[in-house]
Backbone bond lengths (Angstrom), bond angles and torsions (degrees), N, CA, C in turn:
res aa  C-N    CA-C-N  psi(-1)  N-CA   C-N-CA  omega(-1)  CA-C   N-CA-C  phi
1 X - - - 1.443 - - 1.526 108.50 -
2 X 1.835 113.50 145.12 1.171 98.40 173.44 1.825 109.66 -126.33
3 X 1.072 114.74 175.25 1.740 111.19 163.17 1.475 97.77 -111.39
4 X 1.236 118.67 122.00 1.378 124.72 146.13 1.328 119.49 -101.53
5 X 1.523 117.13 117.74 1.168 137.29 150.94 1.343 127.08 -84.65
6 X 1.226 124.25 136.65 1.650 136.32 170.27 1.648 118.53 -157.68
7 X 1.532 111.29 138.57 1.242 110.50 172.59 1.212 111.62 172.76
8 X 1.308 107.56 125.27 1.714 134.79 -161.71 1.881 90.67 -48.71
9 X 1.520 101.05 164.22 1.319 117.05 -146.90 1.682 84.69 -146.19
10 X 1.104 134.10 -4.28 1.726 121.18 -159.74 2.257 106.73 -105.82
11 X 1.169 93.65 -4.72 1.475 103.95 176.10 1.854 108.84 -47.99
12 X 1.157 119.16 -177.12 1.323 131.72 166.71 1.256 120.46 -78.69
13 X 1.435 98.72 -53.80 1.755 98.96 172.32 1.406 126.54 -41.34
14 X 1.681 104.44 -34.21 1.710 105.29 -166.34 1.704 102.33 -72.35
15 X 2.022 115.24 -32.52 1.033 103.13 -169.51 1.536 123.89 -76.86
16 X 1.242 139.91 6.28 1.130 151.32 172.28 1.147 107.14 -89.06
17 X 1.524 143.76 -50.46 1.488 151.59 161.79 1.008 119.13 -86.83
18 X 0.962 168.07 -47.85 1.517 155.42 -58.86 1.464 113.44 -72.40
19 X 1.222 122.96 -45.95 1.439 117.77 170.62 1.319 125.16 -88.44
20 X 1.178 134.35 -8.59 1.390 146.93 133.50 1.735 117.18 -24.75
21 X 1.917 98.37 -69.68 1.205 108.16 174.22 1.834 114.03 -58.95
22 X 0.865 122.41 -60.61 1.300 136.76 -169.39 1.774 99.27 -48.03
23 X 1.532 122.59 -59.04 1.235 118.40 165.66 1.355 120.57 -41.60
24 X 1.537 123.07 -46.21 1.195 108.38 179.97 1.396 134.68 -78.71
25 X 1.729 103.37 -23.84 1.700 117.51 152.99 1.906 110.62 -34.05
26 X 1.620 91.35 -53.68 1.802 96.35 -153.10 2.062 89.62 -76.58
27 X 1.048 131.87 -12.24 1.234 152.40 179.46 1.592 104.18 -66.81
28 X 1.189 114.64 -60.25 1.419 137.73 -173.24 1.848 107.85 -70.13
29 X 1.530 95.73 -51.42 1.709 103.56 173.97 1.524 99.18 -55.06
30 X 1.425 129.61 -53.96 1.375 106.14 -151.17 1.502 107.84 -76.35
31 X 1.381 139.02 -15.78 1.450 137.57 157.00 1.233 102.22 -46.41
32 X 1.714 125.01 -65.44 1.776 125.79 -153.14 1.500 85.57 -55.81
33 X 1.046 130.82 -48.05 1.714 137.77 -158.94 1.579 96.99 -57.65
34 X 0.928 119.55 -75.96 1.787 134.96 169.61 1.575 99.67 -43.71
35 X 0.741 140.86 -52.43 1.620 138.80 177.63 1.737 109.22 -71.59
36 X 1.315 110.70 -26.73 1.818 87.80 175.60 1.405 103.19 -108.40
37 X 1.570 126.17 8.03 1.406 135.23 171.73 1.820 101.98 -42.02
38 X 1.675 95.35 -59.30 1.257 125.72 177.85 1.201 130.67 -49.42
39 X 1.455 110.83 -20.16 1.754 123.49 160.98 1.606 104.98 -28.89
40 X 1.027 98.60 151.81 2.065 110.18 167.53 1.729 104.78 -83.05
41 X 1.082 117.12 144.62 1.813 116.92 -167.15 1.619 82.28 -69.74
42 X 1.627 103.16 147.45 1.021 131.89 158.65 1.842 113.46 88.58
43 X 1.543 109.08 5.16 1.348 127.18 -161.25 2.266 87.71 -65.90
44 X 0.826 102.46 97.71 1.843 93.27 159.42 1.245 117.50 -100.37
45 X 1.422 122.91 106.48 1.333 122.12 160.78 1.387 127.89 -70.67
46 X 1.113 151.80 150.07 1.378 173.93 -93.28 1.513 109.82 -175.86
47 X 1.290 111.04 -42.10 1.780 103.53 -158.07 1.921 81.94 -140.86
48 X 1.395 100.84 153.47 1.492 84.50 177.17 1.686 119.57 -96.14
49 X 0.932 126.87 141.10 1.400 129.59 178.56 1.746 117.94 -91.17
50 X 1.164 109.18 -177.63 1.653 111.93 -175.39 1.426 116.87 -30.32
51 X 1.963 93.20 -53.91 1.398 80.66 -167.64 1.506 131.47 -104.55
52 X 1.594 92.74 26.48 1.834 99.91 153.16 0.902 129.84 -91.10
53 X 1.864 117.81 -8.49 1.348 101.63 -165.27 1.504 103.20 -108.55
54 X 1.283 125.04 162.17 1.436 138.49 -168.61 1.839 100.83 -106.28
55 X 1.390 103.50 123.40 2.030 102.27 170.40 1.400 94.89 -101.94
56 X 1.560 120.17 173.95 1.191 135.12 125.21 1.607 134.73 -71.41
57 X 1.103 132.54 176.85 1.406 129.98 -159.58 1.902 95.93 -80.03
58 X 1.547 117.92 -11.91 1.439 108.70 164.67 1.500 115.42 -119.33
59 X 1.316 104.67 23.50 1.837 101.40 139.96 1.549 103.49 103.86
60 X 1.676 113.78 7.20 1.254 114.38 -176.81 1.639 116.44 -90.64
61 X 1.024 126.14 128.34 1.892 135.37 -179.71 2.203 89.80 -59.45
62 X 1.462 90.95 106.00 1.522 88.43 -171.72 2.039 87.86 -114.43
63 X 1.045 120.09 -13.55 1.782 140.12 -176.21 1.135 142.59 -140.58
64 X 0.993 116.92 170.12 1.290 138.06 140.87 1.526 151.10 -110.96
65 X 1.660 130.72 142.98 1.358 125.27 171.93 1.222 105.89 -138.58
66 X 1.854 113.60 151.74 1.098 117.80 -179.81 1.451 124.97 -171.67
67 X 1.237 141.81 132.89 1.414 128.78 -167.72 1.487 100.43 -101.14
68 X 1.143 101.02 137.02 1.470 135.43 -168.44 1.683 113.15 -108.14
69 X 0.843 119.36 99.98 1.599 123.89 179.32 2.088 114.81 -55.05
């Protein structure tokens, strides 16, 4: 199994913090991770839901996460 994480870095938010922001991205991934653990086996989603997608600290879909078999 893997976790893939990704998510653009060029927003506004990152340039005022940058490692601040970025902690709280990788902060945020490890819940979505723990929350789709919990999927029912064999669950395939189609479209992504809450807990694939990654925000920034002002609410923008800047990613994605997801475990990959």
């Amino acid at each position: 199994m893997k976790v893939l994480i990704e998510f653009e870095v060029d927003g506004a938010t990152f340039e005022d913090n940058f490692t601040g922001e970025v902690l709280s991205v990788l902060q945020q991934a490890a819940v979505k991770i723990c929350n789709q653990s919990t999927r029912e086996d064999g669950c395939v989603c189609t479209t992504p839901e809450a807990d694939d997608i990654l925000l920034d600290n002002n609410g923008k879909r800047i990613g994605t996460v997801g475990l990959e078999q």
